[in-house]
N, C-alpha and C positions, 0 to 999 in steps of 0.2 A: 319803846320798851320791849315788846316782843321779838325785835328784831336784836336786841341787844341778849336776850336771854338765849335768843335760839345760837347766837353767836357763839356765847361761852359756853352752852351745852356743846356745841359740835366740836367748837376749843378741844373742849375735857375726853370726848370719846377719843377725838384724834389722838393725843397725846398717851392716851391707856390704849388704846388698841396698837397704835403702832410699836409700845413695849413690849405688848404680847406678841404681837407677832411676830419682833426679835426675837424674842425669848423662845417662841414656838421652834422659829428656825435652828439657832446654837441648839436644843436639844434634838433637835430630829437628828442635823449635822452629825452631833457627837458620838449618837449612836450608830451610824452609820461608819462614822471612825473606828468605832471601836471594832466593830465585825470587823474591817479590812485588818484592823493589827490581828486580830485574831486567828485571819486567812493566812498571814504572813508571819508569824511566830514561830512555827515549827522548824521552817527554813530558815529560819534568821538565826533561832537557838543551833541549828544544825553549822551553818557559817560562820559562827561566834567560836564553837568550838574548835571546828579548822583550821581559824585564824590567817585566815587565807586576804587580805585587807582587798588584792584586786578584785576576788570574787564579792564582797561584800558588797563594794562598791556597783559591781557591773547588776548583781542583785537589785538594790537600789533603783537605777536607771532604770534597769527594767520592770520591776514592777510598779517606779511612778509612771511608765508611758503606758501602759497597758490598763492602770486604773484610774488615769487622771486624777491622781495621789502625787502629795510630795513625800517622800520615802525617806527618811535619816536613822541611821543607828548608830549609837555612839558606843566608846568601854563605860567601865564602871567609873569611871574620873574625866569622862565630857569629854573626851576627843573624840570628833568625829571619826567613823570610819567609812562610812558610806553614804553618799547624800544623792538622791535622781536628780535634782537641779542644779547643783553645783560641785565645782572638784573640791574636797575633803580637806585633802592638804593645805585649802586655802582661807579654809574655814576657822575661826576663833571657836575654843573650848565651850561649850555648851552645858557644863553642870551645874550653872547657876540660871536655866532657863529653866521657868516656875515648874513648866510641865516636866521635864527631868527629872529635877531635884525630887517632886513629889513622887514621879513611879519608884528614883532610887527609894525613897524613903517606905512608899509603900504599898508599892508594887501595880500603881497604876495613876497618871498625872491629866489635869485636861486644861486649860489654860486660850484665852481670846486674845489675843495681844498682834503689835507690828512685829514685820519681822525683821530684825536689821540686816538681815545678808539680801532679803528680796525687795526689801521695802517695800510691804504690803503688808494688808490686815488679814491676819490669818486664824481660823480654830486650828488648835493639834491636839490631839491625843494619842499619850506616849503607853509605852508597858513594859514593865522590867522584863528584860530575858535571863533566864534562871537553865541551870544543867546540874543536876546532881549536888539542886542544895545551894548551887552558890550562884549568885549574882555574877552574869557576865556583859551589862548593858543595857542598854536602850532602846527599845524598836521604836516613834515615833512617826503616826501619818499626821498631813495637814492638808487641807485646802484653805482657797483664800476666801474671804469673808463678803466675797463680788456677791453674793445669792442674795443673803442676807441685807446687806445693803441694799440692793436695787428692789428686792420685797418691800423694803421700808419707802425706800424713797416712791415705789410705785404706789402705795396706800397713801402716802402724804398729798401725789399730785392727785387723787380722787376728791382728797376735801379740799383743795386749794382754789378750785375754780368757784365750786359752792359758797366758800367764806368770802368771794365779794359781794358784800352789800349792793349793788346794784344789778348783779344775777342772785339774788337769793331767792325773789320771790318768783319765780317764773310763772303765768298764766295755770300751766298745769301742778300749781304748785302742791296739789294734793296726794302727789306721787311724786314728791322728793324723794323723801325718804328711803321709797323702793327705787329708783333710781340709782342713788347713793349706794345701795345697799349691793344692788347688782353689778355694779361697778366694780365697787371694792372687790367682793368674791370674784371675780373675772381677770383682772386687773392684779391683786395683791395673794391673796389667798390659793390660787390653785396654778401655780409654774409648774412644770413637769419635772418629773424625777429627776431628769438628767439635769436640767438647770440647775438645780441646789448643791451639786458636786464638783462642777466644771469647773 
């Protein structure tokens, strides 16, 4: 019976810590997007203007290799104009991707989804570029969602050895707990800055 309680207690933690700790990740993430659009808006509104599509595009490139960002800016009606990973031209209309839609709408989009040009799980967060009033596009960053997954997944393998019934009770079994606990933070909770952006 005690064996059976401690089971589903550890069950229950697993499963709510590993949400949060999602959840901890997408917002740390998004905020971190967001400064980078931020850093990059002035020059994008400035590029939008000139209407220069090679320079947009070479923009792009180079500020996704320089921030290990993906970099897209679109017009006001989803064509891309400039992507860091891929050529533009080859790219499907983008004004019905959530995070888009929502900056066009209002004036800042954020959105967790695959992506179909990269096929990957990615965070983006997009922001309308605006010049004297009027809506000229899109600046959206992204990374892929590799931090955040492998966060989870390394908090998962913490309890996964614990949950066999025939190591649960170990000799020293009165320092599980802090065992577990140490693990976990080592393990799940403390990657380095640079991890969660890569």
């Amino acid at each position: 019976t005690y064996l059976l309680v401690l089971l589903a207690a550890l069950g229950t933690v697993a499963v709510y810590a590993t949400r949060s700790l999602r959840t901890f990740y997408l917002e740390h993430i998004t905020i971190e997007l967001e400064a980078r659009a931020h850093l990059l808006e002035r020059s994008a509104n400035t590029l939008m203007l000139a209407a220069d599509l090679a320079e947009i595009d070479r923009f792009c490139k180079e500020m996704g290799q320089t921030s290990s960002t993906r970099v897209t800016i679109v017009n006001p009606v989803g064509k891309v104009l400039g992507d860091s990973d891929e050529d533009p031209e080859r790219m499907e209309n983008h004004a019905s991707r959530e995070e888009i839609a929502e900056a066009m709408a209002s004036g800042r989009g954020a959105s967790t989804r695959r992506s179909p040009t990269l096929d990957k799980d990615m965070v983006y967060v997009a922001m309308r570029l605006e010049a004297q009033g009027e809506p000229r596009g899109v600046l959206r960053v992204s990374v892929p969602l590799t931090a955040v997954n492998d966060a989870s997944a390394s908090f998962q393998k913490v309890f996964s050895t614990p949950l066999n019934p025939t190591r649960l009770m170990p000799r020293d079994s009165g320092y599980f707990p802090l065992n577990v606990g140490l693990r976990f933070f080592r393990n799940a909770l403390m990657p380095s800055r640079k991890s969660l952006l890569m």
